[in-house]
FIKOLZA-1660 file (N, C-alpha, C; in steps of 0.1 Angstrom, whole numbers, plus 5000, padded with zeros to 4 digits):
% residues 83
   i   px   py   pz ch aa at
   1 2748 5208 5822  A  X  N
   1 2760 5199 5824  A  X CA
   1 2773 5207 5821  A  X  C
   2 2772 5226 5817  A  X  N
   2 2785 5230 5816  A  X CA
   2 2780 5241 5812  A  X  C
   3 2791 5252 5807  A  X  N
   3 2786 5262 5804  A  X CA
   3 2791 5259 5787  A  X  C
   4 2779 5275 5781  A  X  N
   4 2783 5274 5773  A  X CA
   4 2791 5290 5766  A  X  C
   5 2798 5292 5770  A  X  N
   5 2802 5306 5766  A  X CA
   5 2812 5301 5755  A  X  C
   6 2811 5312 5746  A  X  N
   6 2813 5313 5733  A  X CA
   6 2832 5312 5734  A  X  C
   7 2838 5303 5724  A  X  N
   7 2848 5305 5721  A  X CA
   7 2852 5305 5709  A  X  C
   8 2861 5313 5710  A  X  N
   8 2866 5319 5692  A  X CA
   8 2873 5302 5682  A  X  C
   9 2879 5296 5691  A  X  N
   9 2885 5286 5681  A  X CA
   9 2876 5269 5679  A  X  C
  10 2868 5271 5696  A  X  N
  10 2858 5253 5696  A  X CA
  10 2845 5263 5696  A  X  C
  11 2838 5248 5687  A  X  N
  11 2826 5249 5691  A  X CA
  11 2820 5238 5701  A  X  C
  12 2810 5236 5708  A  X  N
  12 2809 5229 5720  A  X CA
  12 2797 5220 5715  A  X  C
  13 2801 5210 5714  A  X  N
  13 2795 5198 5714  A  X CA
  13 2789 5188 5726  A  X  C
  14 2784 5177 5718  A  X  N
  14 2781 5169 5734  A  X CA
  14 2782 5158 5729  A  X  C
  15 2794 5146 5739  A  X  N
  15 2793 5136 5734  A  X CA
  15 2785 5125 5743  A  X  C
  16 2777 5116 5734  A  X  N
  16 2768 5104 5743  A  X CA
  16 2778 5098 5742  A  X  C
  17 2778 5092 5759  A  X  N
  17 2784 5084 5766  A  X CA
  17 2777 5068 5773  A  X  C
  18 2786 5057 5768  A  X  N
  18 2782 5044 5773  A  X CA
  18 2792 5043 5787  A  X  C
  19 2784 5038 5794  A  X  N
  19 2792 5031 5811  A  X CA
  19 2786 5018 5810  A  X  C
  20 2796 5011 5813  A  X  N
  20 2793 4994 5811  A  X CA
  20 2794 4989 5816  A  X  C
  21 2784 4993 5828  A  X  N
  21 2787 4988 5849  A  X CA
  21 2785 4969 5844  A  X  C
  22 2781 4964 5833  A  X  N
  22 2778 4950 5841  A  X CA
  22 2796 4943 5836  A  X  C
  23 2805 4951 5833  A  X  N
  23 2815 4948 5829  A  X CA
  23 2825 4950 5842  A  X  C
  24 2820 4958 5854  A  X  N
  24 2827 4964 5862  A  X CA
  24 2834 4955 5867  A  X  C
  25 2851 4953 5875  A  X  N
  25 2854 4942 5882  A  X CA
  25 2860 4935 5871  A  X  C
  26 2853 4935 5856  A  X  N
  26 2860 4922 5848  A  X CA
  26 2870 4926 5836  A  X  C
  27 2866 4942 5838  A  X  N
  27 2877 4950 5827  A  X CA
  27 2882 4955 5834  A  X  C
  28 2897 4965 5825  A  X  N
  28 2901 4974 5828  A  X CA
  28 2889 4988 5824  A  X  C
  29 2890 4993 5833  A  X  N
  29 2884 5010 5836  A  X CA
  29 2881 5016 5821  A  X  C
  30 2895 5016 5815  A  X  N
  30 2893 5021 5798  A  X CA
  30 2882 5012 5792  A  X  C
  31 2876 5004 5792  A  X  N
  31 2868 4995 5787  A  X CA
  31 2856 4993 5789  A  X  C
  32 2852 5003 5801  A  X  N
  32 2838 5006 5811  A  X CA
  32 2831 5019 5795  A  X  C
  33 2837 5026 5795  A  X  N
  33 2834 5043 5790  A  X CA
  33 2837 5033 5768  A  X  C
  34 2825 5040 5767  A  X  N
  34 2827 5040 5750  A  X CA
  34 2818 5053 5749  A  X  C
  35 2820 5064 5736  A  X  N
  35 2814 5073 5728  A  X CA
  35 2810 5066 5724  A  X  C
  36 2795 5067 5722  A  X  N
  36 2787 5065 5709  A  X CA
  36 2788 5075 5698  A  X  C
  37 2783 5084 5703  A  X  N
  37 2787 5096 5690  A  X CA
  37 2785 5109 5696  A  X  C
  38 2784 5121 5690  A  X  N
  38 2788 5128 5693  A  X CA
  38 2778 5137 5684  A  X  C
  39 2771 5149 5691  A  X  N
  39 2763 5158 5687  A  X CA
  39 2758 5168 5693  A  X  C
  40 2754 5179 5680  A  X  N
  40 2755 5200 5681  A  X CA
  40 2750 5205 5689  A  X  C
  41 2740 5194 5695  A  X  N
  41 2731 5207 5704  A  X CA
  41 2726 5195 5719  A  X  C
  42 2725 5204 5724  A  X  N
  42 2718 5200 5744  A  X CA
  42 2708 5192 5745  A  X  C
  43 2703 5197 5738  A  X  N
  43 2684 5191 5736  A  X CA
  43 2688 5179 5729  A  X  C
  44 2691 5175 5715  A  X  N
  44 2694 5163 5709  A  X CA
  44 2702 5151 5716  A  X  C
  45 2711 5153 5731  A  X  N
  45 2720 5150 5736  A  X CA
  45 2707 5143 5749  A  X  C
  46 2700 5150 5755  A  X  N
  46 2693 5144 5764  A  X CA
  46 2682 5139 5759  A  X  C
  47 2675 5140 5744  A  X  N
  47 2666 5136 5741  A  X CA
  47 2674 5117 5736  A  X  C
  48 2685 5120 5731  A  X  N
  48 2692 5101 5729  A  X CA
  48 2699 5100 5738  A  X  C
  49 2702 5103 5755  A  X  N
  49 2704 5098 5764  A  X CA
  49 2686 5091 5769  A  X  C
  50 2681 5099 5770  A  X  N
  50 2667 5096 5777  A  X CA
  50 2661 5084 5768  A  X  C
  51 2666 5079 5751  A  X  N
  51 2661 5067 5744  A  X CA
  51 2669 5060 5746  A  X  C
  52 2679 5063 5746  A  X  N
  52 2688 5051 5750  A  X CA
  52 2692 5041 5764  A  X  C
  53 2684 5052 5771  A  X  N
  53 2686 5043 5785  A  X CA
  53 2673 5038 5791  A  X  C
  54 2660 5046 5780  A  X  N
  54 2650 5032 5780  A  X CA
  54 2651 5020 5773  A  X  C
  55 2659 5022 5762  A  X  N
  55 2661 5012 5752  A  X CA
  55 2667 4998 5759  A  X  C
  56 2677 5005 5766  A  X  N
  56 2687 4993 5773  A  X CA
  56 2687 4993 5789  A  X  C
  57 2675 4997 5796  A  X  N
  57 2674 4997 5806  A  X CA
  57 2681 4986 5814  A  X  C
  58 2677 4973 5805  A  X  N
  58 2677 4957 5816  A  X CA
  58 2695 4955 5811  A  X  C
  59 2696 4960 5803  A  X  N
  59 2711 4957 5797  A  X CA
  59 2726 4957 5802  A  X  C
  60 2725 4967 5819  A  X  N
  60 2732 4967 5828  A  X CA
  60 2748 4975 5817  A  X  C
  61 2741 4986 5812  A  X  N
  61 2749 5002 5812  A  X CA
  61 2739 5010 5813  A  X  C
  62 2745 5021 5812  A  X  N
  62 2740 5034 5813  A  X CA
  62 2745 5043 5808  A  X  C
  63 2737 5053 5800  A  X  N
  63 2741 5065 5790  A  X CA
  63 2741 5079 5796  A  X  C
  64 2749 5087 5796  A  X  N
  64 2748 5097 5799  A  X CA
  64 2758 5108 5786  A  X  C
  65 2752 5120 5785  A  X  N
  65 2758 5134 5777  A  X CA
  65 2771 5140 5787  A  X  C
  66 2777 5148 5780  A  X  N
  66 2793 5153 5784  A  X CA
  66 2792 5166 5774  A  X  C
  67 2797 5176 5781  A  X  N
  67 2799 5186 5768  A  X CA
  67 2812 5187 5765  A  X  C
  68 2817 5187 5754  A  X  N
  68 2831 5192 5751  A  X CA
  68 2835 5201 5740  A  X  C
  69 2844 5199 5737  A  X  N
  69 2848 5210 5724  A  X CA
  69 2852 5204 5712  A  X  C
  70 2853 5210 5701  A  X  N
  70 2852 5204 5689  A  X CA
  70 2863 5213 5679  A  X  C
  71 2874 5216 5677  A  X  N
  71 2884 5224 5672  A  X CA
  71 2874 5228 5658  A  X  C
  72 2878 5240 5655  A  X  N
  72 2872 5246 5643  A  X CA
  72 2882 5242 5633  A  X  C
  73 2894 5251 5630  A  X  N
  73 2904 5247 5624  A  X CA
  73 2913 5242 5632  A  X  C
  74 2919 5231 5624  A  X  N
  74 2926 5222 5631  A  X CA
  74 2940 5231 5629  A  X  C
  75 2951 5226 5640  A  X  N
  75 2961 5233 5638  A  X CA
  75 2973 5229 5625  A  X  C
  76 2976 5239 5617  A  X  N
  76 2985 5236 5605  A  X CA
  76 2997 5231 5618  A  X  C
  77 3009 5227 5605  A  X  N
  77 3016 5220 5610  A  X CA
  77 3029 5230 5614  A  X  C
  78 3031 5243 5613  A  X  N
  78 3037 5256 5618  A  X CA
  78 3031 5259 5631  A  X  C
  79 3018 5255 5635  A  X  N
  79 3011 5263 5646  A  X CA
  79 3014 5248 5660  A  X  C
  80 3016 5255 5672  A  X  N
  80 3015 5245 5680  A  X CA
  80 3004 5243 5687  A  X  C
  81 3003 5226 5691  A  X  N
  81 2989 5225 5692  A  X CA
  81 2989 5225 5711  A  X  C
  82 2976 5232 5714  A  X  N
  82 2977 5235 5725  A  X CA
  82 2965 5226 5732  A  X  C
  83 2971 5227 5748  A  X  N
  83 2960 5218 5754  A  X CA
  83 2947 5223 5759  A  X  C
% end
């Protein structure tokens, strides 16, 4: 789902993702997408996508992993924060 090449200041995380198709049409877009949580490694990430969307199969969402970053040290308040 992404690479993972090493970076000096993130570490690369993966966050589980809720989509809340039976909401589609009746929300706004921001309101489809919730994090459940967020965790270290690849394997852990598809092993509770893959329970969680037997769990809730009939339940009209669907879970999917995302990899992203995770700041190591946050930036002090002299350092600018970058995107």
């Amino acid at each position: 789902m992404g690479t993972e090449a090493p970076n000096a200041k993130y570490d690369h995380v993966y966050a589980i993702i809720r989509l809340d198709e039976f909401l589609a049409g009746a929300a706004p877009a921001k309101n489809l997408i919730t994090v459940k949580k967020v965790v270290r490694s690849q394997e852990e990430a598809e092993r509770e996508v893959h329970r969680l969307n037997r769990l809730n199969a009939d339940k009209g969402c669907q879970y999917f992993y995302q990899i992203t970053r995770l700041e190591r040290e946050p930036a002090g308040p002299d350092q600018p924060i970058l995107s």
